[in-house]
N, C-alpha and C positions, 0 to 999 in steps of 0.2 A: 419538455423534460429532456433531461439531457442520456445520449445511449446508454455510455458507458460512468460508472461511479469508481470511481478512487474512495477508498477505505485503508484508515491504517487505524494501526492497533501496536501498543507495546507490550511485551511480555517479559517477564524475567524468566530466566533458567533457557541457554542455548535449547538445552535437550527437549523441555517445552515448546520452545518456539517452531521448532523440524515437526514437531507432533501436529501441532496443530496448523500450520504450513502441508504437512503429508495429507490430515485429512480432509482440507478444505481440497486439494486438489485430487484426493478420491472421489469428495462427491460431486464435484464439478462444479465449482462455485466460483471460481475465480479462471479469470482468463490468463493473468499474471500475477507473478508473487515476486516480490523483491523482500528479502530482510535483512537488515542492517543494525551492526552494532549500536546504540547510541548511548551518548553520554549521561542521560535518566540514574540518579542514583534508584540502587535498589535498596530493597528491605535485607537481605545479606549480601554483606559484603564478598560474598566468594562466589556470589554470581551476577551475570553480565544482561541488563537487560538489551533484549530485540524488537526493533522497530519492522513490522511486518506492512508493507503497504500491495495492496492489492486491488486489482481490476476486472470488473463485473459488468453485467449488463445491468440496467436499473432493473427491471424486473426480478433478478437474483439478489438484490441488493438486502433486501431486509432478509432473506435468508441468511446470508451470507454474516448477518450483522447476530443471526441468533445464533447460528454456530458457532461463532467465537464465544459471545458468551454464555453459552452451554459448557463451554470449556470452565467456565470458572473466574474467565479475566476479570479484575476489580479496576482495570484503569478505563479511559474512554476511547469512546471508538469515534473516529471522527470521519467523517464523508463529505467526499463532494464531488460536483458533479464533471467530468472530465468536457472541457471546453477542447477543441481544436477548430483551425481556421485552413483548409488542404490546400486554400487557395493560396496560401503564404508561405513561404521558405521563414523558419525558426530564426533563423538568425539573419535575418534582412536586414540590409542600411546600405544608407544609400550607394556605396562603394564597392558593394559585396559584387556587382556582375563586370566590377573593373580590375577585381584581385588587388583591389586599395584596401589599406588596412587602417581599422577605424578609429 
């Protein structure tokens, strides 16, 4: 099983998404929060839905997944599990320790 879980969730209305962004990270549910515009139509048009993507311990995970929707959210929440390799530079190839560009 993997540590850490990426979960995202969309929300419509800015002022909802700060709300529920504020209290995941009251009750300490997320390790990081990123939200971002995204281009999801919404159900009114005079508001902007947000893409809230967040990082948790798998343990917090299904917590994390009822808090949201105790809020109310009717879209889906989708998760998974955050892979990382420490042993590898992200953007490797083979040129990268010659300052050759790829």
């Amino acid at each position: 099983m993997a540590e850490f879980i990426e979960i995202r969730a969309t929300i419509e209305g800015h002022e909802r998404a700060a709300v529920l962004a504020n209290g995941i990270l009251r009750a300490g549910l997320a390790t990081s929060i990123d939200i971002a515009e995204t281009p999801r139509p919404t159900t009114r048009h005079d508001e902007i839905s947000w893409e809230l993507t967040l990082i948790t311990t798998a343990w917090q995970a299904p917590a994390l997944e009822r808090h949201i929707r105790e809020t109310g959210l009717d879209s889906a929440i989708v998760s998974r599990p955050v892979v990382a390799d420490p042993g590898r530079h992200p953007d490797w190839h083979p040129g990268w320790l010659n300052e050759e560009q790829p």
